[in-house]
TIDRENLUM-130100 format. One record per residue (C-alpha): x, y, z; residue in one letter; residue number from 1. Coordinates in nm, 3 decimals. Layout:
N
[torse [X,Y,Z],"A",NUM]
...
***
This chain:
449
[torse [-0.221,2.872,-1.650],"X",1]
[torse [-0.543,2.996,-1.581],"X",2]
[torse [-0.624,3.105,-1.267],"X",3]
[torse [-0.812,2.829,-1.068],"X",4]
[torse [-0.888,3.009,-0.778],"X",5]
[torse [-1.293,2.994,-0.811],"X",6]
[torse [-1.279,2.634,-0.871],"X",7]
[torse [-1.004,2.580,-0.541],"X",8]
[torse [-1.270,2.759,-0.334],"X",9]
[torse [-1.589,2.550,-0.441],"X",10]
[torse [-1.370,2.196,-0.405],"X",11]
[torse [-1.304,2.341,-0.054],"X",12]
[torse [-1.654,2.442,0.037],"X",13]
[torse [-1.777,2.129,-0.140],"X",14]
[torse [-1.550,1.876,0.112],"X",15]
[torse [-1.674,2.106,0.391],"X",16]
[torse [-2.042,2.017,0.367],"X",17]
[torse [-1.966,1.700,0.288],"X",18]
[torse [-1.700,1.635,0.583],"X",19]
[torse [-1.945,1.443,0.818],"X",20]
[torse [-2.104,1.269,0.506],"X",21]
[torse [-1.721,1.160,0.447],"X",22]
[torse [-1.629,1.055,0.758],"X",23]
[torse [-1.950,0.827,0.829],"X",24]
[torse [-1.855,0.669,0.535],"X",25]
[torse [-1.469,0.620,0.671],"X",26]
[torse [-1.612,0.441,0.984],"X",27]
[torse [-1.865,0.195,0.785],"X",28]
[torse [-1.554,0.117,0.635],"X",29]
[torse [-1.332,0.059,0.947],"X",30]
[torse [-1.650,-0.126,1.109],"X",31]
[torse [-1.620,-0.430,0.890],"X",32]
[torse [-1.313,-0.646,0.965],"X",33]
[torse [-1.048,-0.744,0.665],"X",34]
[torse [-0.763,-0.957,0.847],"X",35]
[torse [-0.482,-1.070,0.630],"X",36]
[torse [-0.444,-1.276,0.723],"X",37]
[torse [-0.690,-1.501,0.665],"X",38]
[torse [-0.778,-1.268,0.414],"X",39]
[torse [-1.149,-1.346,0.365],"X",40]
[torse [-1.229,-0.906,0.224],"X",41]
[torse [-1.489,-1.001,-0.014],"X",42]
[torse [-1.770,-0.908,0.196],"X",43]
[torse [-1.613,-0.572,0.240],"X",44]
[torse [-1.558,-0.519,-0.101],"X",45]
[torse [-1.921,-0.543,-0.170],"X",46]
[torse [-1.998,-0.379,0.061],"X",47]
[torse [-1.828,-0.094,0.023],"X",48]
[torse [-1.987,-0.111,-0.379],"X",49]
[torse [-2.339,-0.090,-0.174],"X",50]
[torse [-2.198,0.211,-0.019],"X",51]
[torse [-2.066,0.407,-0.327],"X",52]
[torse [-2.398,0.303,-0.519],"X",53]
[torse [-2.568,0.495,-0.287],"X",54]
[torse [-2.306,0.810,-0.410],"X",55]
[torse [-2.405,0.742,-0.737],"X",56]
[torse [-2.051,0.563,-0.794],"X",57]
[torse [-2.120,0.254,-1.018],"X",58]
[torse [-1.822,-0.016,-0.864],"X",59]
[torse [-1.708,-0.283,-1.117],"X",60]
[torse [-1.635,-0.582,-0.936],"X",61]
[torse [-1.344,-0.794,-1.038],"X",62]
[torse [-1.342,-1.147,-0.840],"X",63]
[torse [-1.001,-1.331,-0.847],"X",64]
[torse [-1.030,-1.678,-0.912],"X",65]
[torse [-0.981,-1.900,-0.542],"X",66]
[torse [-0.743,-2.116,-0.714],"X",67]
[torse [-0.564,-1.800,-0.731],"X",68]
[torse [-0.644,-1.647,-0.387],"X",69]
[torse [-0.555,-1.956,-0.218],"X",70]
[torse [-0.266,-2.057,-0.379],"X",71]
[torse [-0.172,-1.666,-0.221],"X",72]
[torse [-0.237,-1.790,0.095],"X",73]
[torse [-0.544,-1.571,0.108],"X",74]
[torse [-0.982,-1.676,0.075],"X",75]
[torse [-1.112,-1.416,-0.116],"X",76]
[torse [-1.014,-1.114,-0.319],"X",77]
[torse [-1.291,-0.922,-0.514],"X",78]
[torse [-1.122,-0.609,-0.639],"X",79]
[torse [-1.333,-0.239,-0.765],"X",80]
[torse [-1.281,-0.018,-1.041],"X",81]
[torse [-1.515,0.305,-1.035],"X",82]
[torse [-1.490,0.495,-1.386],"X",83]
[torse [-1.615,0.848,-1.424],"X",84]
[torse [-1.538,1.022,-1.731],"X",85]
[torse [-1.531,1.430,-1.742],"X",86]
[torse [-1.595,1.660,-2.082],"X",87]
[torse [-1.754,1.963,-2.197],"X",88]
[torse [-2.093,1.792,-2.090],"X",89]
[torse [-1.991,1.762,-1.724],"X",90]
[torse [-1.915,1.357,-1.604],"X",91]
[torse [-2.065,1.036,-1.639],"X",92]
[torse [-1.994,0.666,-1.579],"X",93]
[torse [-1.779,0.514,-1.809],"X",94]
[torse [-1.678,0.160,-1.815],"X",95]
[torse [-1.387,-0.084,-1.947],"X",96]
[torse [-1.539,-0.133,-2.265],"X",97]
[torse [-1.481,0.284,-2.345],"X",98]
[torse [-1.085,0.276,-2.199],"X",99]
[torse [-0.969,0.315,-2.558],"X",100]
[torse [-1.235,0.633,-2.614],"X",101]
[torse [-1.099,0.873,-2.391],"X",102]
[torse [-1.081,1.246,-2.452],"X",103]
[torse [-0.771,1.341,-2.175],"X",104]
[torse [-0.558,1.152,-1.916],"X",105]
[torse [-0.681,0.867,-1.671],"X",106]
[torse [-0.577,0.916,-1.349],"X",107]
[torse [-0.640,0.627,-1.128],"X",108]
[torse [-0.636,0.645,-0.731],"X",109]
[torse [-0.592,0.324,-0.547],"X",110]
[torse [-0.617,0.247,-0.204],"X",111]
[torse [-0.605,-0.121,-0.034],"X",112]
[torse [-0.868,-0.258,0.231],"X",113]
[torse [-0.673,-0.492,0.349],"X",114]
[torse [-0.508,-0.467,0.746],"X",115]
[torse [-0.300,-0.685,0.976],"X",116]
[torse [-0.483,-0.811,1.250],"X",117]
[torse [-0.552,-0.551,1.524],"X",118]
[torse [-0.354,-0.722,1.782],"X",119]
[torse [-0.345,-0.670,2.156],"X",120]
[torse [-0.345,-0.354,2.352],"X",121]
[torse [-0.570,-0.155,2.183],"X",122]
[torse [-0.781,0.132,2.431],"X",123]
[torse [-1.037,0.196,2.144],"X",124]
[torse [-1.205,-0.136,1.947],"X",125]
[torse [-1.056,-0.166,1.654],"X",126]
[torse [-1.323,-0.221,1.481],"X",127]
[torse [-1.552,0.094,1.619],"X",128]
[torse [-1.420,0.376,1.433],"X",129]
[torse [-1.468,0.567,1.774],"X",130]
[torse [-1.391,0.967,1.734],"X",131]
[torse [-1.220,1.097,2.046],"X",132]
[torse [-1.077,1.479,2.002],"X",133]
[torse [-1.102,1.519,1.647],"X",134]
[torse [-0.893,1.144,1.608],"X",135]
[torse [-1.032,0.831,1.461],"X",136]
[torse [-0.942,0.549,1.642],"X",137]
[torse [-0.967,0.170,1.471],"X",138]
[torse [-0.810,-0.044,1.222],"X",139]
[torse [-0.703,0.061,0.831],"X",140]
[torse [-0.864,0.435,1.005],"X",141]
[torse [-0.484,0.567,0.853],"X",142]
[torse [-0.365,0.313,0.681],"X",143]
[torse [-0.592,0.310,0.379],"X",144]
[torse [-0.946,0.278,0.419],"X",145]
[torse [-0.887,0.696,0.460],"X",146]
[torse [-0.833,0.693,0.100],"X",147]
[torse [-1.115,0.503,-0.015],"X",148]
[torse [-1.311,0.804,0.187],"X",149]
[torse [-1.031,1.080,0.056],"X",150]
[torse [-1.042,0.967,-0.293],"X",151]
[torse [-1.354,0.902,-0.283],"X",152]
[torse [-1.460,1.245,-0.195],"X",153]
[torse [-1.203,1.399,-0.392],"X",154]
[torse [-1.420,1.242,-0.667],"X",155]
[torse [-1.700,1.387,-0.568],"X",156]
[torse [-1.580,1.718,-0.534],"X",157]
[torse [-1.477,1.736,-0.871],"X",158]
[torse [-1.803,1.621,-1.027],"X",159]
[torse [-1.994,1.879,-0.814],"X",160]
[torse [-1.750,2.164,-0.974],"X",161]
[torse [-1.744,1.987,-1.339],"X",162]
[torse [-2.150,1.970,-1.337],"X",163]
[torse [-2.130,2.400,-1.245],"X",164]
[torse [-1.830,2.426,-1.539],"X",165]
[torse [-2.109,2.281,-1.806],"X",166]
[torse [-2.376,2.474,-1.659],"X",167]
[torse [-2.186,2.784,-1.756],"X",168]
[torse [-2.255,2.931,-1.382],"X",169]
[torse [-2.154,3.264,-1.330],"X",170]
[torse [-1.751,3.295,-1.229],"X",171]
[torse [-1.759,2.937,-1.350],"X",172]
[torse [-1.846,2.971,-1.739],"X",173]
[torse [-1.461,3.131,-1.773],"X",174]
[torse [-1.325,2.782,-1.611],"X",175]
[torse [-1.191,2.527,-1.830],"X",176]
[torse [-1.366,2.180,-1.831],"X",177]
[torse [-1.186,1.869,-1.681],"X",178]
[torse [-1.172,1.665,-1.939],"X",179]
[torse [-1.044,1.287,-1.888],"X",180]
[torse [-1.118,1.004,-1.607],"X",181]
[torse [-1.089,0.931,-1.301],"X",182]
[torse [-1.042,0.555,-1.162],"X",183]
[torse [-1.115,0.454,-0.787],"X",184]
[torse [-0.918,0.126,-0.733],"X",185]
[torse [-1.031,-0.053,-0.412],"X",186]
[torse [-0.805,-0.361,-0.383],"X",187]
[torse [-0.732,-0.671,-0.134],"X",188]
[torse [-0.383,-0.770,-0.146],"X",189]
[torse [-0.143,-0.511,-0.056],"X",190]
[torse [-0.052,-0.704,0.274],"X",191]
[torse [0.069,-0.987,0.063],"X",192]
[torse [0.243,-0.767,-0.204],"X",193]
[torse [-0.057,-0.633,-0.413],"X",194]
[torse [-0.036,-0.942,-0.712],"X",195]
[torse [-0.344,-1.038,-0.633],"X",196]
[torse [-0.502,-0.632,-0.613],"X",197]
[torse [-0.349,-0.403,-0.881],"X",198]
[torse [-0.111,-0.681,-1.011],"X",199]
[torse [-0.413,-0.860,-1.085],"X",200]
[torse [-0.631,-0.581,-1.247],"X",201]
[torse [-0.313,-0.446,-1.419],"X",202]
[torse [-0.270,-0.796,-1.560],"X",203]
[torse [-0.625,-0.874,-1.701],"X",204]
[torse [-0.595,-0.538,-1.897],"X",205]
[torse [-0.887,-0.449,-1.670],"X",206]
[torse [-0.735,-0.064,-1.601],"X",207]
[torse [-0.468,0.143,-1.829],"X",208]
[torse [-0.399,0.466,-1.628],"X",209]
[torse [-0.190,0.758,-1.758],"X",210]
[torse [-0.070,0.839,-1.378],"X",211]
[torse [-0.195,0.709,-1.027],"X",212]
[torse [-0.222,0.811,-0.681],"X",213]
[torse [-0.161,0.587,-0.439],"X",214]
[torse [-0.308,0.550,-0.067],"X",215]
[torse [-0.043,0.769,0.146],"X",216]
[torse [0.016,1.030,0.433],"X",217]
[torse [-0.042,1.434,0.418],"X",218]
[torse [0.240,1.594,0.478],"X",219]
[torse [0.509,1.455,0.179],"X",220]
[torse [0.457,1.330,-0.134],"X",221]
[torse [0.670,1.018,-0.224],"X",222]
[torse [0.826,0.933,-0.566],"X",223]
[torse [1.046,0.635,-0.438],"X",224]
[torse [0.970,0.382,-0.196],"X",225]
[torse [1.236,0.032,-0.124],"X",226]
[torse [1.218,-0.304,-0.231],"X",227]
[torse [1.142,-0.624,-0.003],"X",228]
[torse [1.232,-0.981,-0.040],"X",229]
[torse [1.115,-1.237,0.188],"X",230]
[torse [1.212,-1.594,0.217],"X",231]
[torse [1.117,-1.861,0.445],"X",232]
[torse [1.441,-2.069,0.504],"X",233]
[torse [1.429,-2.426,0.705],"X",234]
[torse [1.618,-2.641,0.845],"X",235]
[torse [1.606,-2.988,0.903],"X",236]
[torse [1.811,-3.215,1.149],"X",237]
[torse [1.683,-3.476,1.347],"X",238]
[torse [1.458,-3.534,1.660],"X",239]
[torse [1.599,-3.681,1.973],"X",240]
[torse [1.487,-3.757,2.331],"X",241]
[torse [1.689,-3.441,2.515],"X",242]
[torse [1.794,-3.735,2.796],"X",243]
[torse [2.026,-3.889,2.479],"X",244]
[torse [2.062,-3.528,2.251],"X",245]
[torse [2.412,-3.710,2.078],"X",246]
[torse [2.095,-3.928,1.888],"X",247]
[torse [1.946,-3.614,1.720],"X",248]
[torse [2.094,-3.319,1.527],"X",249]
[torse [1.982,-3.015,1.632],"X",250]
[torse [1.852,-2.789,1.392],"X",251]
[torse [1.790,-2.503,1.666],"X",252]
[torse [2.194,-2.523,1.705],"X",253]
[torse [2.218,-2.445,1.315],"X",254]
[torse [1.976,-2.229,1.249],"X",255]
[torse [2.144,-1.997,1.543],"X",256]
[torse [2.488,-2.026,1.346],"X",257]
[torse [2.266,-1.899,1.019],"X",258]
[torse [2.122,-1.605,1.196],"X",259]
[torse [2.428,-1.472,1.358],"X",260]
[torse [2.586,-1.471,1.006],"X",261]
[torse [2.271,-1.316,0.879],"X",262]
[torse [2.276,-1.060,1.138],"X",263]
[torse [2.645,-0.991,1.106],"X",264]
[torse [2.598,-0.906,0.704],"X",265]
[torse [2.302,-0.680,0.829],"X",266]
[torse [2.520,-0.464,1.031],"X",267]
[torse [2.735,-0.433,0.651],"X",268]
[torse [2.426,-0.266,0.512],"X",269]
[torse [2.465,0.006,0.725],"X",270]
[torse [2.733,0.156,0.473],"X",271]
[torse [2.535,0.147,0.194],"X",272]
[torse [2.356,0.457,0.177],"X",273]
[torse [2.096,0.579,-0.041],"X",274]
[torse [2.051,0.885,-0.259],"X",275]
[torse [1.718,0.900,-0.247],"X",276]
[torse [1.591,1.143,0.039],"X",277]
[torse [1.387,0.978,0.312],"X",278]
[torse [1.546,0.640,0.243],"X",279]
[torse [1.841,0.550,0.424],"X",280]
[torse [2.004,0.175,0.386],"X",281]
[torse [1.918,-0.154,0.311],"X",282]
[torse [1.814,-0.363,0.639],"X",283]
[torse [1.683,-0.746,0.718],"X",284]
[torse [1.471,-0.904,0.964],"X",285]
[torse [1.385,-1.233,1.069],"X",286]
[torse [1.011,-1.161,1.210],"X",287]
[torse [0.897,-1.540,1.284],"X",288]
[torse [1.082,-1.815,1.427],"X",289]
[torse [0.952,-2.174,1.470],"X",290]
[torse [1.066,-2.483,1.562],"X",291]
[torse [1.060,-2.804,1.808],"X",292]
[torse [0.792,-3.004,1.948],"X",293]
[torse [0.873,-3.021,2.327],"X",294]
[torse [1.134,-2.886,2.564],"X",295]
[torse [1.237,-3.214,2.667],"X",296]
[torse [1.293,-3.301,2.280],"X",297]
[torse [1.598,-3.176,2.029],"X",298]
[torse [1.432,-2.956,1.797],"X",299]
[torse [1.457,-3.169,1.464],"X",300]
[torse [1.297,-2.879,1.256],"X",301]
[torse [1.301,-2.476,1.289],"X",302]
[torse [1.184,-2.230,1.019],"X",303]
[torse [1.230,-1.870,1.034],"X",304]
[torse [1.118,-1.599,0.794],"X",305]
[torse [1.341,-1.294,0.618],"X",306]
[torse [1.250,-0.983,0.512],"X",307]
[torse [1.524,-0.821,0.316],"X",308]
[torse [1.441,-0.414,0.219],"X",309]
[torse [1.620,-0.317,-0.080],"X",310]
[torse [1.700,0.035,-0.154],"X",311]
[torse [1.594,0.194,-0.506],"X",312]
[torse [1.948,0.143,-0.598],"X",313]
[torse [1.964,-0.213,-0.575],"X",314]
[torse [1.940,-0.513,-0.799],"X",315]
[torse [1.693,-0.754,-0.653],"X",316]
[torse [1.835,-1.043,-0.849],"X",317]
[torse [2.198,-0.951,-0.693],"X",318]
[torse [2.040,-0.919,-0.337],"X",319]
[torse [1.842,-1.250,-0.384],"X",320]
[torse [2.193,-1.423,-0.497],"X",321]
[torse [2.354,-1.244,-0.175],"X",322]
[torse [2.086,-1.359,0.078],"X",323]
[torse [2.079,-1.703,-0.049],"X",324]
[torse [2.511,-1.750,-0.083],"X",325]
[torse [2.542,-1.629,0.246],"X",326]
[torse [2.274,-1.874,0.426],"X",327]
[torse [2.439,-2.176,0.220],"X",328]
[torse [2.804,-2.135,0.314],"X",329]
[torse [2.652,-2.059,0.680],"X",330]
[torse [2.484,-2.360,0.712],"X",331]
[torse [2.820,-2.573,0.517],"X",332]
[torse [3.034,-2.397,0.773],"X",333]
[torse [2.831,-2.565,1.050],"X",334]
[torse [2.811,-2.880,0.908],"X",335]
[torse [3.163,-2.890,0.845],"X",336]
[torse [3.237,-2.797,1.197],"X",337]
[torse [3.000,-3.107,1.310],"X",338]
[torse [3.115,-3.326,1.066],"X",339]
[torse [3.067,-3.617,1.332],"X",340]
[torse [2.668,-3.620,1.286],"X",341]
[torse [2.454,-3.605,0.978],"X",342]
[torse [2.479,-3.315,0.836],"X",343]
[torse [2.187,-3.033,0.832],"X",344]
[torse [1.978,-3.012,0.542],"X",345]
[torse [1.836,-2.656,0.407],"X",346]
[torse [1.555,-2.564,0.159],"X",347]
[torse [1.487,-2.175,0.085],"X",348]
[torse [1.162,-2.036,-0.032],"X",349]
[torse [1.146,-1.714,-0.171],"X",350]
[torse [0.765,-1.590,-0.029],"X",351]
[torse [0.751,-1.220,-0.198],"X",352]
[torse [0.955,-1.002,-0.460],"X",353]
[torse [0.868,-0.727,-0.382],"X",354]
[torse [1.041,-0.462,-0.633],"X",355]
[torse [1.156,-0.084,-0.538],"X",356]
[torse [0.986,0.227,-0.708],"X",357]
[torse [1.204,0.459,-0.814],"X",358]
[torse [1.216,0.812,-0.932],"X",359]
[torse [1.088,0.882,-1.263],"X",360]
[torse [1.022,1.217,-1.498],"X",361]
[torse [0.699,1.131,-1.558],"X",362]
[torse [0.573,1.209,-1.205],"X",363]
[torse [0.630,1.542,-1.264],"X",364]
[torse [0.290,1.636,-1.326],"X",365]
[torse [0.133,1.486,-0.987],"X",366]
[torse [0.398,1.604,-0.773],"X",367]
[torse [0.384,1.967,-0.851],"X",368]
[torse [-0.004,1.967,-0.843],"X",369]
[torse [-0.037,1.798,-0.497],"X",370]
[torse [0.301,1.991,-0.370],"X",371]
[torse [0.139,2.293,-0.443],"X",372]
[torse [-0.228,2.244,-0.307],"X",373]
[torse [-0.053,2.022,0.029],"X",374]
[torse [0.176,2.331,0.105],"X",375]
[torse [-0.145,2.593,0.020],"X",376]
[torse [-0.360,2.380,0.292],"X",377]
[torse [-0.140,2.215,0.514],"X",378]
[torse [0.049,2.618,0.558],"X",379]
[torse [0.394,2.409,0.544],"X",380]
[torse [0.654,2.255,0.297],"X",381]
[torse [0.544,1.968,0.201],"X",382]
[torse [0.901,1.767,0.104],"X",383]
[torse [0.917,1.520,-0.213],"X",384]
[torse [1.044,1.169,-0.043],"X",385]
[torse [1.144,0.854,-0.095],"X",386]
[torse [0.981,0.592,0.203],"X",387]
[torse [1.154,0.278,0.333],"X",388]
[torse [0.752,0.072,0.295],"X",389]
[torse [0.657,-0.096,-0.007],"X",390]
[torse [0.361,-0.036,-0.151],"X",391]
[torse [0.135,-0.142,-0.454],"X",392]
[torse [0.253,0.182,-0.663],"X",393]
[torse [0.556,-0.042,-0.779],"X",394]
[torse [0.319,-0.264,-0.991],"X",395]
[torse [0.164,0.050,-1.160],"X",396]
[torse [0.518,0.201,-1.226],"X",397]
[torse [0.640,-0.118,-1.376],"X",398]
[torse [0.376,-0.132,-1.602],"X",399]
[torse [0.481,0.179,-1.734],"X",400]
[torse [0.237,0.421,-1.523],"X",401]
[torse [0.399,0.719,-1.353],"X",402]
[torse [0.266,0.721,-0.950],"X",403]
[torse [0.327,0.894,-0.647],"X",404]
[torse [0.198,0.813,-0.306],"X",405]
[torse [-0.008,1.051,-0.098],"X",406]
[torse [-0.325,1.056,0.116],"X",407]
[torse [-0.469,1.176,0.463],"X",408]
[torse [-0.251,1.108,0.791],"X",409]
[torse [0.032,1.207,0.978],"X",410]
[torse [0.378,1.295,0.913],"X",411]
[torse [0.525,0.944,1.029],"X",412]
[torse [0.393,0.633,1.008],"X",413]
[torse [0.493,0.616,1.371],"X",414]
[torse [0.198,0.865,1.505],"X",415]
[torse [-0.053,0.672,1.266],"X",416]
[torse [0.019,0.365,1.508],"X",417]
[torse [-0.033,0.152,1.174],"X",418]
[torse [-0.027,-0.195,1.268],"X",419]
[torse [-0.001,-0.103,1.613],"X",420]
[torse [-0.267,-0.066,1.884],"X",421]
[torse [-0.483,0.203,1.882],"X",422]
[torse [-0.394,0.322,1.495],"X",423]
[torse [-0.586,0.669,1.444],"X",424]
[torse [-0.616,0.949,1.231],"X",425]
[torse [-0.683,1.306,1.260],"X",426]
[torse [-1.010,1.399,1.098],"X",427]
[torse [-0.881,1.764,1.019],"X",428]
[torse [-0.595,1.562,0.802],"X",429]
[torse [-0.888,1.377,0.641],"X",430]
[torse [-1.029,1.720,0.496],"X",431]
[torse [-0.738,1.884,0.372],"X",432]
[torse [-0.633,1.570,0.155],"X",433]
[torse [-0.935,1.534,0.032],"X",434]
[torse [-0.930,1.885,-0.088],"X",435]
[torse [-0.576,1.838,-0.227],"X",436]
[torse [-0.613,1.564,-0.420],"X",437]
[torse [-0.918,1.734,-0.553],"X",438]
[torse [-0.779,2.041,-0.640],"X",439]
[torse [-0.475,1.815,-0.798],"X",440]
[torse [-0.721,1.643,-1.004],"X",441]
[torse [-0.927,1.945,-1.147],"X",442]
[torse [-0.522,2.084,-1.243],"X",443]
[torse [-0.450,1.721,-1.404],"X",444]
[torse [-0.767,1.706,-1.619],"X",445]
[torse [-0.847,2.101,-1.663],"X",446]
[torse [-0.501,2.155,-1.893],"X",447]
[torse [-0.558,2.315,-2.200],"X",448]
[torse [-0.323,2.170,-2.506],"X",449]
***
């Protein structure tokens, strides 16, 4: 291949002038609440359109239908595509009306606006986007309003070098064009899987990428990432005054029995280990319990809600059948062991399927351009791993487009503090991303046949 060096060293110098551009962008973004739930991230979708309009960036707007969005359990969804299109000419705007008239690979780059609630605890307000020793501190600052402003950038960067390419400038005349597009997808939903974000766009035929980044940390890249299934299981016995508790059933007493045999098969999981590096074994959690209407009353209701992770090497229809055999003979065990009151009565409600993204040849291409430019910048191996999250990448890959996850922030999710108190990023980790994705794009579109 050609050597890119001239072009590496005007993306870099590019980002550099740009940086404080960048990150005033980043904290508009942070300063403008998305909760999911509720889930009301219109307003920042637009808003963040106003703010790439002034870039130049022309955002389509996709608006789910609320029938949709609150049959979700969400208010409102409005998704963006950005389309730039790169040839001998330099770049332009391109829309979904010219996806079929493309002269090289789209590569789309999707991010998610969407956050859990901040919380308590927090030192910084999560909503301020304060800078304290080269750290962002607020909400989505990590985890992924960073890539709107990384790929964002990254976008940017590339248009400034394609527009110098065309212009035949100097050292640049001898570069080859990019030639291809580049997608920004800002979407809403990854907090409640992604159906209603990429699922959605992916679905309508809105977007057909060739390969996609996805919103992610600086110092792997990931080509794997588990499943998650979550149910909501309840139980239903009967209310009693607690003076008289032989008149009620308890369904507090049962759905204890059902957890301890939940628990027990979760300690079983431990010895089924992965192959995948970074990934380790399946695991479950119960993460909300609740249930009874006094303490003076037997509790005549409780509902608790699983989250089952599935490794890449797992079935999810086998795991589903698992998870759901093992709370029905738990809960006929106990009423068979209190066959002297009316028995317990069950209902499970699978909430999310959320499938695993596994390894696949086609992400070849990504990972060795972003490997290379990540270890160049970062001075350090960056490792090819699989994560225990879920993300939205899985949609994209089961539709058939090869993705990878990476982005600006830490090495663990841990020192992001995502969905903790206080989640930051480091503004130095900001820059380099944005110059390795850049870099990785102008490799990905500048390939001669």
């Amino acid at each position: 291949m050609m050597n890119h060096s001239v072009a590496y060293q005007e993306i870099d110098q590019w980002v550099e002038d740009h940086f404080a551009e960048q990150v005033d962008f980043l904290k508009s973004l942070v300063q403008i609440p998305t909760d999911t739930p509720p889930g009301n991230n219109a307003p920042h979708a637009h808003q963040t359109a106003e703010f790439l309009s002034t870039m130049g960036f022309q955002a389509e707007a996709y608006e789910v239908p609320s029938e949709e969005v609150h049959r979700h359990g969400l208010q409102t969804i409005t998704n963006l595509i950005v389309r730039q299109e790169f040839n001998d000419q330099g770049h332009h705007t391109s829309s979904h009306q010219q996806l079929k008239a493309k002269n090289g690979p789209t590569i789309a780059l999707n991010a998610h606006g969407d956050v859990v609630p901040p919380g308590e605890g927090w030192t910084h307000n999560p909503y301020g986007g304060d800078i304290v020793d080269g750290f962002m501190f607020g909400r989505a600052s990590a985890v992924s309003k960073s890539d709107f402003s990384t790929f964002t950038f990254a976008l940017r960067a590339l248009q400034n070098l394609s527009e110098k390419i065309a212009a035949k400038q100097g050292a640049f005349a001898a570069l080859p064009c990019p030639k291809g597009q580049v997608e920004l997808h800002f979407t809403y939903d990854e907090e409640f899987g992604g159906e209603m974000g990429p699922g959605w766009l992916l679905g309508q035929h809105l977007t057909q990428p060739d390969l996609m980044i996805a919103a992610g940390f600086s110092y792997e890249v990931v080509n794997a990432h588990n499943g998650c299934l979550q149910f909501e299981v309840t139980l239903n016995g009967k209310m009693a005054h607690a003076a008289i508790p032989e008149s009620g059933v308890d369904a507090l007493q049962a759905a204890v029995h059902v957890l301890q045999d939940l628990y027990a098969l979760n300690t079983q999981y431990k010895s089924i280990v992965s192959q995948v590096k970074g990934i380790q074994h399946p695991y479950l959690n119960v993460g909300q319990i609740m249930g009874g209407t006094n303490t003076n009353v037997v509790p005549g209701r409780v509902t608790f809600k699983l989250d089952r992770r599935m490794i890449p090497e797992e079935n999810s229809a086998q795991v589903e059948s698992s998870i759901r055999q093992t709370i029905l003979q738990s809960i006929e065990a106990y009423n068979s062991a209190h066959a002297q009151q009316a028995p317990v009565e069950l209902e499970i409600k699978r909430l999310l399927l959320a499938e695993s993204m596994k390894p696949l040849p086609g992400q070849k291409p990504l990972i060795e351009a972003l490997q290379m430019h990540a270890s160049t910048l970062f001075e350090t191996e960056i490792p090819v791993v699989g994560t225990p999250l879920y993300t939205d990448v899985r949609l994209y890959s089961a539709s058939g487009v090869p993705g990878v996850i990476y982005g600006a922030g830490p090495k663990t999710v841990l020192e992001s503090h995502a969905k903790r108190a206080d989640e930051r990023l480091k503004l130095d980790d900001l820059k380099r991303a944005t110059r390795v994705v850049a870099r990785s794009l102008y490799d990905l579109l500048s390939k001669q046949p």
